[in-house]
C-alpha positions as CSV (number, residue, x, y, z in Angstrom):
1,X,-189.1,-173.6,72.3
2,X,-191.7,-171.0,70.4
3,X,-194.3,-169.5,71.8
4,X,-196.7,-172.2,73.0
5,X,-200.0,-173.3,71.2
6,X,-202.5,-172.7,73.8
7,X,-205.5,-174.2,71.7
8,X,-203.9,-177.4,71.7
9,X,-204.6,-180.0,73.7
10,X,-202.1,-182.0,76.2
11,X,-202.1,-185.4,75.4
12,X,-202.0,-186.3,79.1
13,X,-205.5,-184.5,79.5
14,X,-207.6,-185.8,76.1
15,X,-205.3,-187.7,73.9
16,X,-207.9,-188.2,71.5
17,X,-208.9,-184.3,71.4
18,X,-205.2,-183.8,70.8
19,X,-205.3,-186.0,68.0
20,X,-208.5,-184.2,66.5
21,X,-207.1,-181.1,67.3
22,X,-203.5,-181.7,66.2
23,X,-204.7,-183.2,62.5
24,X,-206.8,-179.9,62.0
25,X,-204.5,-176.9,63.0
26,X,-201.5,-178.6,61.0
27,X,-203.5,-178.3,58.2
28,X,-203.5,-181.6,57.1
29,X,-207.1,-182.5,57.2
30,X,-210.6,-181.5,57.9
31,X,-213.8,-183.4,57.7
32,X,-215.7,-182.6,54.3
33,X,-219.8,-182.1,54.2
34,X,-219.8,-185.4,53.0
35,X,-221.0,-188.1,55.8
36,X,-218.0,-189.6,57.2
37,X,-215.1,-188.7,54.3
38,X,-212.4,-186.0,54.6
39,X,-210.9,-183.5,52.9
40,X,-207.0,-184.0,52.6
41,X,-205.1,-180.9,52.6
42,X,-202.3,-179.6,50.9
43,X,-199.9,-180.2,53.7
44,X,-201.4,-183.4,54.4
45,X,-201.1,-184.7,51.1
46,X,-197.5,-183.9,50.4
47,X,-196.6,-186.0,53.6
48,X,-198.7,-188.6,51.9
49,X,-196.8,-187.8,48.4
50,X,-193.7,-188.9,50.3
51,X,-195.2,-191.7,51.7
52,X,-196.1,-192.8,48.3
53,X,-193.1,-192.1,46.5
54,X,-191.2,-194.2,48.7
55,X,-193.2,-197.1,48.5
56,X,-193.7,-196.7,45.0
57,X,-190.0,-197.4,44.3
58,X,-189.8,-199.9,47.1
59,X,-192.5,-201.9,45.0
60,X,-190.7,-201.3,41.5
61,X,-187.5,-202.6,43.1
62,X,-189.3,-205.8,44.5
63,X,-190.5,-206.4,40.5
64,X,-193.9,-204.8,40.6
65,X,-195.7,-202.8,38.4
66,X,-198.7,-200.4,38.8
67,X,-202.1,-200.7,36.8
68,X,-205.6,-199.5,37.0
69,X,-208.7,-201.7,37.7
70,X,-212.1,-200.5,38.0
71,X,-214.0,-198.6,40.7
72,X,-217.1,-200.2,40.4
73,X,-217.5,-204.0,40.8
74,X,-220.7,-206.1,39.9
75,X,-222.6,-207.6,42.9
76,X,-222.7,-211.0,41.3
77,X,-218.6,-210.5,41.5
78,X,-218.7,-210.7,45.3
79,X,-220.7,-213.6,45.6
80,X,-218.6,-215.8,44.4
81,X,-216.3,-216.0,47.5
82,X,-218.5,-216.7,50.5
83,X,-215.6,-215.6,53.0
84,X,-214.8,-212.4,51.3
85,X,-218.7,-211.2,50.9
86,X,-219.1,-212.1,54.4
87,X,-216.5,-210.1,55.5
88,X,-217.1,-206.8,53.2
89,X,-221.0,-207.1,53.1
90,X,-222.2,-205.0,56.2
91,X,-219.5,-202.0,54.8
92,X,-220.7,-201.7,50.8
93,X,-221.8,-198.5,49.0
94,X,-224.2,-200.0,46.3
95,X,-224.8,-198.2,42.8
96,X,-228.4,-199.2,41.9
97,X,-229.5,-196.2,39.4
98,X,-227.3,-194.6,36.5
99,X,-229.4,-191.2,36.2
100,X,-230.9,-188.0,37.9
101,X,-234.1,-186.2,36.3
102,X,-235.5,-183.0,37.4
103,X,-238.4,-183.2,39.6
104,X,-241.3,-182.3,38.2
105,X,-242.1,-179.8,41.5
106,X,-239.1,-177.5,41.0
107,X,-237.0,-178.4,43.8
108,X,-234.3,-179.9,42.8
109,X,-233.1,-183.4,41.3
110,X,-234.4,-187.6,42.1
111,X,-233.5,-190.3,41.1
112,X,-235.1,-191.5,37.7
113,X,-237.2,-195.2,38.8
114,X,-236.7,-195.8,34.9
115,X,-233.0,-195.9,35.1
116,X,-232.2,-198.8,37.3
117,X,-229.3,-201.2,36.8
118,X,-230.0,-204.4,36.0
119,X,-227.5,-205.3,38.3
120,X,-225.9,-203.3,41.3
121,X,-222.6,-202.2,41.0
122,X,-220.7,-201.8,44.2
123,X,-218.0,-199.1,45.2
124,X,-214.7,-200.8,45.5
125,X,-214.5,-202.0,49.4
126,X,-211.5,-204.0,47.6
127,X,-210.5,-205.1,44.4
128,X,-209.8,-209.0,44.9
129,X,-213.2,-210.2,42.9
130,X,-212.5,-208.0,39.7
131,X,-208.9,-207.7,39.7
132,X,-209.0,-212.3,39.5
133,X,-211.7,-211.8,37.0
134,X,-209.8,-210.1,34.8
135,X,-206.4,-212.3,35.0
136,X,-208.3,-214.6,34.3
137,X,-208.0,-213.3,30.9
138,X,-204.6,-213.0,31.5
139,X,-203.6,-216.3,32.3
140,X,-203.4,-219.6,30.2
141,X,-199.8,-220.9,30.6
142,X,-197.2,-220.7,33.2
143,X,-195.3,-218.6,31.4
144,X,-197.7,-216.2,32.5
145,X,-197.0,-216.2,36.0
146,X,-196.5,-214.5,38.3
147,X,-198.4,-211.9,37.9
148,X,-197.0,-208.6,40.1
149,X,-199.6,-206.0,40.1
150,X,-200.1,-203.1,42.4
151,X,-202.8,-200.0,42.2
152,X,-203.3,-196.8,43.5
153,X,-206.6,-196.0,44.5
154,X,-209.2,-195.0,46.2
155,X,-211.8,-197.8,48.2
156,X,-214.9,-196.9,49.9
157,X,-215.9,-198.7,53.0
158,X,-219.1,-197.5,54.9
159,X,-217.4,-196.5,58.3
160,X,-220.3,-195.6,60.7
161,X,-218.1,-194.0,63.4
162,X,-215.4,-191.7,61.6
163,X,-211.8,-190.3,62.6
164,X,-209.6,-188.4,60.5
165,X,-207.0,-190.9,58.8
166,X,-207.8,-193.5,61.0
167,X,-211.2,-194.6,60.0
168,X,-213.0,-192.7,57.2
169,X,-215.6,-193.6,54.6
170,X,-213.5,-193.3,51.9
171,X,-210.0,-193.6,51.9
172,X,-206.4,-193.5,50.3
173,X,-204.3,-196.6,49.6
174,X,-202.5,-199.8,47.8
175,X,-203.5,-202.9,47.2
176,X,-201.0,-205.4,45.2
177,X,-202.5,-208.4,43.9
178,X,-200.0,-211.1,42.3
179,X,-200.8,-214.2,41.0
180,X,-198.5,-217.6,41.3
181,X,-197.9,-221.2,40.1
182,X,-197.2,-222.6,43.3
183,X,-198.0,-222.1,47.1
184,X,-194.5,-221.8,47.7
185,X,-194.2,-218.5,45.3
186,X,-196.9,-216.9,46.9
187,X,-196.3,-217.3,50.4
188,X,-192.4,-216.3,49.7
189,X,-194.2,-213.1,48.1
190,X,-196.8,-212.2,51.2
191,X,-193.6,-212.5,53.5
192,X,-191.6,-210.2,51.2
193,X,-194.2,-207.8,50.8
194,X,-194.8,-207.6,54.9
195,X,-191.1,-207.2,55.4
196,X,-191.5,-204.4,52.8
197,X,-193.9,-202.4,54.8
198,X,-191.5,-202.9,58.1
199,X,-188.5,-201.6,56.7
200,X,-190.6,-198.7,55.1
201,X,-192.3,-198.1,59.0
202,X,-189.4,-198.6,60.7
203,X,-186.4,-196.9,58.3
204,X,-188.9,-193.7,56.7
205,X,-191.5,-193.5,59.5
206,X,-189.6,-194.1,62.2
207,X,-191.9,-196.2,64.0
208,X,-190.9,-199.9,65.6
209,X,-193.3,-202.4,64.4
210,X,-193.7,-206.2,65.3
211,X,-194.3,-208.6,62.3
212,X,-196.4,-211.3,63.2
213,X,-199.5,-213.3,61.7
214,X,-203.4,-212.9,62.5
215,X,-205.9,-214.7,64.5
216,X,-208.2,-217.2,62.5
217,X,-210.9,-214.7,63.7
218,X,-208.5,-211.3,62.7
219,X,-207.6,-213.1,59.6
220,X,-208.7,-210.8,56.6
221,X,-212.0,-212.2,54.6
222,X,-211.1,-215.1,52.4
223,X,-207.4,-215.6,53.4
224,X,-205.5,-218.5,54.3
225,X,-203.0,-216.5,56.0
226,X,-202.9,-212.8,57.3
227,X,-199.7,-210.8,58.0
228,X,-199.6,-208.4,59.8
229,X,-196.8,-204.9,61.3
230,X,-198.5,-203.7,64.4
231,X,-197.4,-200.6,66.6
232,X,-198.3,-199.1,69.4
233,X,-199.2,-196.0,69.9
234,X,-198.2,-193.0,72.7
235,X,-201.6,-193.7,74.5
236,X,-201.1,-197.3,74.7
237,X,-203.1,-198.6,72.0
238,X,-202.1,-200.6,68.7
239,X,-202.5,-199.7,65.6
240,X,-202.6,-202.3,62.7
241,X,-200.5,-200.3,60.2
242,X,-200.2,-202.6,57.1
243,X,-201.3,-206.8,56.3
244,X,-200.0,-208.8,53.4
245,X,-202.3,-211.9,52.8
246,X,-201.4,-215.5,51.6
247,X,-205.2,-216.1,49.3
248,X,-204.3,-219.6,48.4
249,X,-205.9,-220.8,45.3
250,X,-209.5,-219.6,47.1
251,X,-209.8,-216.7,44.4
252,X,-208.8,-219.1,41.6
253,X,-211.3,-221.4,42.1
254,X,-213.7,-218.6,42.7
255,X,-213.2,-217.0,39.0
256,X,-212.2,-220.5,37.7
257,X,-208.5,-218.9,36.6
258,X,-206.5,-221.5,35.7
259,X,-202.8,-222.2,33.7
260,X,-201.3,-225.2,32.0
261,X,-197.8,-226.1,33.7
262,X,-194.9,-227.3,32.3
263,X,-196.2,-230.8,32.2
264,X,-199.0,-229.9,30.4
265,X,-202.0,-230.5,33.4
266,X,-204.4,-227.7,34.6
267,X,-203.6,-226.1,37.9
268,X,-205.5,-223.8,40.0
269,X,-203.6,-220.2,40.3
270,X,-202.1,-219.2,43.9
271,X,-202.6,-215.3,45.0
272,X,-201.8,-213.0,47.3
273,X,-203.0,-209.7,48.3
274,X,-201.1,-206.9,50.5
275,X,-202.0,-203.3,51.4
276,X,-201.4,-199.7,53.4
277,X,-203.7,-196.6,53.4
278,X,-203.6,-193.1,54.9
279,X,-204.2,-195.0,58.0
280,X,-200.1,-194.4,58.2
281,X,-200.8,-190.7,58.5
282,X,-202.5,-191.5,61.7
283,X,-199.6,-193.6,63.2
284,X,-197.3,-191.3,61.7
285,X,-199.1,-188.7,64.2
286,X,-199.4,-190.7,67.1
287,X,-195.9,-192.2,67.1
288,X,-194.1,-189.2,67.5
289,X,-195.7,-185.7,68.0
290,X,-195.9,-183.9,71.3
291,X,-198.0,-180.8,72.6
292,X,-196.5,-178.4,70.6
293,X,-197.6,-180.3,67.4
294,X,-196.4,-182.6,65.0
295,X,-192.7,-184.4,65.1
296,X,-192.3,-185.6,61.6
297,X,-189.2,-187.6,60.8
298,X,-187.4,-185.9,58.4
299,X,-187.2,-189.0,55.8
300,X,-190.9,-187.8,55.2
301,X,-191.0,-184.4,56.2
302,X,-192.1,-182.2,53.2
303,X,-189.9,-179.4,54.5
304,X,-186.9,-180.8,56.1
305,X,-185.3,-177.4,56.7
306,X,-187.0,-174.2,57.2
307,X,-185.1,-170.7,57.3
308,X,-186.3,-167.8,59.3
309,X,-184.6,-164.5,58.7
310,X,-184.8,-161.9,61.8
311,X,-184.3,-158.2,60.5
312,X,-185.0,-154.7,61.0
313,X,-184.5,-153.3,57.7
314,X,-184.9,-154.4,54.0
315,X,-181.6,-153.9,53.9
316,X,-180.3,-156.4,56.7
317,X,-183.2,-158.9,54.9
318,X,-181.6,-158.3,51.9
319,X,-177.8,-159.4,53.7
320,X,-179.1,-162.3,55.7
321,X,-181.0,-163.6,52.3
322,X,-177.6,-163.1,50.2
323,X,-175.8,-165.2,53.4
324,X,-178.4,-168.1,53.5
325,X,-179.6,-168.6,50.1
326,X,-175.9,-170.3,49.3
327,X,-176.8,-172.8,52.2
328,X,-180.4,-173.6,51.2
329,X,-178.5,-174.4,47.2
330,X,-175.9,-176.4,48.8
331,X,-178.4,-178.6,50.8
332,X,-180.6,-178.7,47.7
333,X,-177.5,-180.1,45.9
334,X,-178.2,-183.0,48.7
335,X,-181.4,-183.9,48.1
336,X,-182.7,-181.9,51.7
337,X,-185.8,-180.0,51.2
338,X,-185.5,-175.9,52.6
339,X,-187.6,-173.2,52.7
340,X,-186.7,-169.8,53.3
341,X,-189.7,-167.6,54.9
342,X,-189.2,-164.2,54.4
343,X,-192.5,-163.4,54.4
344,X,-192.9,-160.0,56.0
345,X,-196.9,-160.5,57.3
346,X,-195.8,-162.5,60.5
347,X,-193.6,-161.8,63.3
348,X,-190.4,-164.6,63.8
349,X,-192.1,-165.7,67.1
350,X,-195.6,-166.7,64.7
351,X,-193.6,-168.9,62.2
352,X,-191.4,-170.8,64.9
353,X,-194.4,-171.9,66.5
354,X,-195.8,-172.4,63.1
355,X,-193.2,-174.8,62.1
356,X,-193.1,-176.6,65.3
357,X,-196.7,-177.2,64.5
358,X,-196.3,-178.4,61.5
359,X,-193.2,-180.6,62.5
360,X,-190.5,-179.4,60.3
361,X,-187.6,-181.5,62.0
362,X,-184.8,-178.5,61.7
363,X,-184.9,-174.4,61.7
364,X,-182.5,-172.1,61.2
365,X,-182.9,-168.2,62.3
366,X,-180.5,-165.6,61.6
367,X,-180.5,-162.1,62.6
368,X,-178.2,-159.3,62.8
369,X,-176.1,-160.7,65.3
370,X,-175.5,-163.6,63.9
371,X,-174.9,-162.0,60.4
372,X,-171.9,-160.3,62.2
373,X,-170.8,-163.1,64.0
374,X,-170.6,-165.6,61.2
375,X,-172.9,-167.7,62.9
376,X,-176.6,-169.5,63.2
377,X,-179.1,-170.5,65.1
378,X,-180.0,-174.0,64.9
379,X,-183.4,-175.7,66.6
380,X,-183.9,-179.6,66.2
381,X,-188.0,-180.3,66.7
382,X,-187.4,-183.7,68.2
383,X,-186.0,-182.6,71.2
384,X,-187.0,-178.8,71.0
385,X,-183.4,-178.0,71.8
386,X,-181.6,-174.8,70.1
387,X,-178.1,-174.3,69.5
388,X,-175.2,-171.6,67.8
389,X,-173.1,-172.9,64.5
390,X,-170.5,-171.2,63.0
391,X,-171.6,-170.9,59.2
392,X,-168.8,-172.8,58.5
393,X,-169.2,-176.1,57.9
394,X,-173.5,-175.8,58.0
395,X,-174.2,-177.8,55.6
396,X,-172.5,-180.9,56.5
397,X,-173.6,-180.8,60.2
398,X,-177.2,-180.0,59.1
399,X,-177.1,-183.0,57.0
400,X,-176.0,-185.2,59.9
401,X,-178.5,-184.0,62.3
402,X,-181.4,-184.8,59.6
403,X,-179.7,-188.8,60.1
404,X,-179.6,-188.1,64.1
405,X,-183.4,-186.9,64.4
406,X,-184.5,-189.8,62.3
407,X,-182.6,-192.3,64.3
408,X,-183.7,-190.7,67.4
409,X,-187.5,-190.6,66.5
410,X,-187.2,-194.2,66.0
411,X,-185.1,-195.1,69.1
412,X,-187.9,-193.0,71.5
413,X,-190.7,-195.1,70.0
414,X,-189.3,-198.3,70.5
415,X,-188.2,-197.2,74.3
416,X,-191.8,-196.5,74.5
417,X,-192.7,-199.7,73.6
418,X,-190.3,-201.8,75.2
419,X,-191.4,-199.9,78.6
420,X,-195.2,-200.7,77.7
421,X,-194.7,-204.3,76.8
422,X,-195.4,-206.5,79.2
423,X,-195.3,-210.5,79.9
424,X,-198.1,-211.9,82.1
425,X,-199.2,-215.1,83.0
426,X,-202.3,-214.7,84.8
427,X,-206.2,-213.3,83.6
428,X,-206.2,-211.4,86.6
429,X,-202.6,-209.3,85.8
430,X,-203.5,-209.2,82.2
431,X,-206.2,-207.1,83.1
432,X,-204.8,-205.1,85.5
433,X,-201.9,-204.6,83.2
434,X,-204.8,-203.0,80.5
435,X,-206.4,-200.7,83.1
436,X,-203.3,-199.4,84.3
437,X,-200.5,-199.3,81.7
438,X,-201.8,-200.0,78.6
439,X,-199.8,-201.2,76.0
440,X,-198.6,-204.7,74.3
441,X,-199.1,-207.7,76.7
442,X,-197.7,-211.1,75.6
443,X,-200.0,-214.2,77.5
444,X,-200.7,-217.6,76.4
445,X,-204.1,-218.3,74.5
446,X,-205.5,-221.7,73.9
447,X,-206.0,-221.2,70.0
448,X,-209.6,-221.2,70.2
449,X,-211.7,-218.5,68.4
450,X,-214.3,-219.0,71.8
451,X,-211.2,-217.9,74.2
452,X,-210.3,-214.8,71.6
453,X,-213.7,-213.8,71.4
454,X,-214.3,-214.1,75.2
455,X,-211.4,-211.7,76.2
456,X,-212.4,-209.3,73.7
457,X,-216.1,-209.2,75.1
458,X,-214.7,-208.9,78.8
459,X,-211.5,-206.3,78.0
460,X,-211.9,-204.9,74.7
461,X,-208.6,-206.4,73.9
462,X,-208.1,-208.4,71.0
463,X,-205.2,-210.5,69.1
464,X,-202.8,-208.1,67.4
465,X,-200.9,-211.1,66.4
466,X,-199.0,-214.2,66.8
467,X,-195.5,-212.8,66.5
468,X,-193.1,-214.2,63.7
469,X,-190.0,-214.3,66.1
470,X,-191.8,-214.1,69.6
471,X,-191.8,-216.8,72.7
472,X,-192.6,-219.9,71.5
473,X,-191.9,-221.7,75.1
474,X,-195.4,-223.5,75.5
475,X,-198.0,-222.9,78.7
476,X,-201.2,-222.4,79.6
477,X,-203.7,-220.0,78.5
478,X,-204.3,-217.5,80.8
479,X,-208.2,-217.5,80.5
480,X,-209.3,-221.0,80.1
481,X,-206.2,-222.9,81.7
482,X,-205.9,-225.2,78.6
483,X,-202.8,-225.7,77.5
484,X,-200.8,-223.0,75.2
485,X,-198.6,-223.4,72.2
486,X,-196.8,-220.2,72.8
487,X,-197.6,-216.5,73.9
488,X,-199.3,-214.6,71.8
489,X,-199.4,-210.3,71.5
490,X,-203.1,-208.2,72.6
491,X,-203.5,-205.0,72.5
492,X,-206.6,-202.9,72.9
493,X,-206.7,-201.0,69.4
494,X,-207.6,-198.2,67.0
């Protein structure tokens, strides 16, 4: 292990000052001067790059393709669908004037009263309303459809209590909107595209997930059907980490978008909507790292490799460099990311804690001993264990280790949620279970909204979801003692 980073915080002591603390000295974020966004940094982003990429092509291979829709959305827009304005209304940024002017005291810019809009425009919360308004300019026939859209972008959702990735202002994601000629299609695609986002958390990030559907009450605004991957967290809270929504024809019927079928009637369009932000940067955080910093698995890691040489002279730099550079080509050749540091303005001891820091899921040092001896030193950040290679052979083993941290991240997460879920049948052990452990519980609930919204009132604990393959053995619900279709998974959550 490097030298220890004192400034940070144990997670055992503040785990949400860790976190805070953690996102900042890795460099991958800091709050900005304006109220409630942040500042992606370099280091941040290119995890985020990755994270992108990979989806990107996961989305291309599932027949999507990417387009561009506005930023701005007329007010009139989100009226038309009485669910979805409910749901987004208390969280919109509203555009009501289109110019500054110079005030006429000298100090500084206003608003110019003479250059209202005749109607608001609001920043994108979501882009359901004018993404449907404009297929339905799109759509006649049902040759048409489907429709397979997804979009990069940038949404704006007036967060009054802020965290770095988790909950911010404005924020990073996608949103895919496709469009269908029967209910059948577009349910087929909201299951596809939430089994997209599980293989992406659990085979990239590492992290286990459970696939399962929302609450009536949890359900996102103007669904028929939310699904949703939720994980848990190393403090014992959830995090919803990506939903996929079956629309139904409510969006049609909103914007009157409509195709001719092959029998020649008029039939209401079916739609679907699906989603992840930069809200995976925080589970990406909280799933693996420890108090020496970040673990990042290395099928996201922007440096997979990092080489430190150790020398006393140019000269032995100048040997070391001609003995690793082959290996840092060769695993290049592979598709591995490597850096070599031979920076000379910080001592070996500063960039191993560095790159523990920062997560960088292997490290090789060499110095003069091992120059002599043919071999290398090799330290995997997962378990912060070191070990001596013959140079012989390297690249092969370094390339296998890269596949034995990434199974092992995953494999730790899911032991961590296996130990921290819990079956209970009772009120009173449910909350016991909360106070004490933490974690996923699986109880009975009666199916009634009044039952959800009373446990969340008394606990804080809501509905993650009604898992896709869980119990479905009937019971009774543990807080009104009405009878239960099956257990169902809470959480208290981010």
């Amino acid at each position: 292990m490097a030298k220890k980073i004192d400034a940070l915080t144990p997670r055992s002591e503040d785990y949400s000052r860790w976190y805070n603390e953690l996102v900042m000295k890795a460099d991958l974020a800091e709050n900005s001067d304006v109220r409630g966004c942040m500042v992606i940094k370099p280091y941040g982003y290119a995890i985020w790059e990755k994270m992108q990429q990979t989806l990107d092509r996961m989305f291309k291979e599932t027949g999507h393709s990417n387009a561009y829709f506005p930023l701005f959305i007329p007010k009139s827009f989100l009226s038309k669908e009485a669910d979805h304005v409910e749901g987004f209304a208390k969280e919109c940024a509203v555009v009501t004037h289109y110019r500054l002017k110079n005030n006429p005291d000298g100090s500084g810019v206003v608003v110019d009263p003479a250059a209202k809009l005749e109607e608001e425009l609001i920043v994108r919360p979501t882009s359901e309303t004018i993404i449907w308004n404009t297929y339905k300019g799109w759509i006649q026939s049902w040759r048409d459809l489907p429709i397979l859209c997804n979009q990069w972008a940038n949404v704006v959702r007036w967060e009054m209590r802020t965290r770095l990735f988790l909950r911010t202002a404005e924020f990073l994601w996608q949103e895919g909107h496709t469009a269908h000629a029967t209910s059948e299609e577009a349910r087929e695609e909201a299951e596809r595209m939430i089994g997209v986002y599980k293989t992406f958390a659990e085979e990239y990030m590492g992290m286990p997930v459970i696939v399962g559907h929302k609450s009536e009450t949890e359900r996102f605004a103007g669904a028929v059907d939310t699904y949703t991957i939720e994980a848990l967290m190393q403090d014992g809270k959830a995090l919803q980490s990506g939903t996929s929504h079956f629309l139904g024809q409510n969006f049609a019927k909103a914007f009157d978008v409509t195709f001719t079928d092959k029998e020649g009637n008029q039939q209401l369009v079916w739609a679907t909507s699906w989603g992840v932000s930069t809200r995976l940067m925080g589970d990406l955080i909280m799933s693996h790292s420890d108090d020496n910093g970040l673990v990042l698995p290395p099928h996201l890691a922007p440096i997979q490799v990092v080489m430190v040489p150790i020398y006393k002279s140019e000269e032995q730099l100048a040997e070391i460099k001609a003995t690793l550079e082959p290996i840092q080509k060769e695993l290049r050749a592979k598709g591995i990311s490597v850096k070599l540091d031979d920076s000379d303005n910080r001592k070996p001891g500063w960039k191993f804690a560095e790159y523990e820091l920062k997560g960088v899921p292997v490290r090789l040092a060499m110095g003069g001993r091992d120059l002599e001896n043919g071999t290398i030193e090799v330290m995997r950040r997962d378990k912060l264990e070191k070990s001596t290679h013959a140079l012989e052979g390297i690249v092969e083993y370094i390339s296998e280790l890269l596949e034995d941290i990434q199974k092992n991240i995953y494999q730790k997460a899911l032991n961590y949620r296996q130990e921290h879920t819990t079956v209970v049948d009772s009120y009173d052990e449910f909350k016991q279970v909360l106070d004490e452990k933490g974690g996923f519980i699986l109880a009975h609930w009666d199916g009634t909204p009044e039952t959800e919204a009373a446990i969340k009132e008394e606990t804080k604990a809501t509905i993650r979801c009604i898992p896709s393959d869980g119990d479905t053995t009937p019971g009774t619900c543990i807080y009104s003692g009405k009878p239960s279709a099956r257990r169902v998974l809470f959480a208290r959550a981010y």
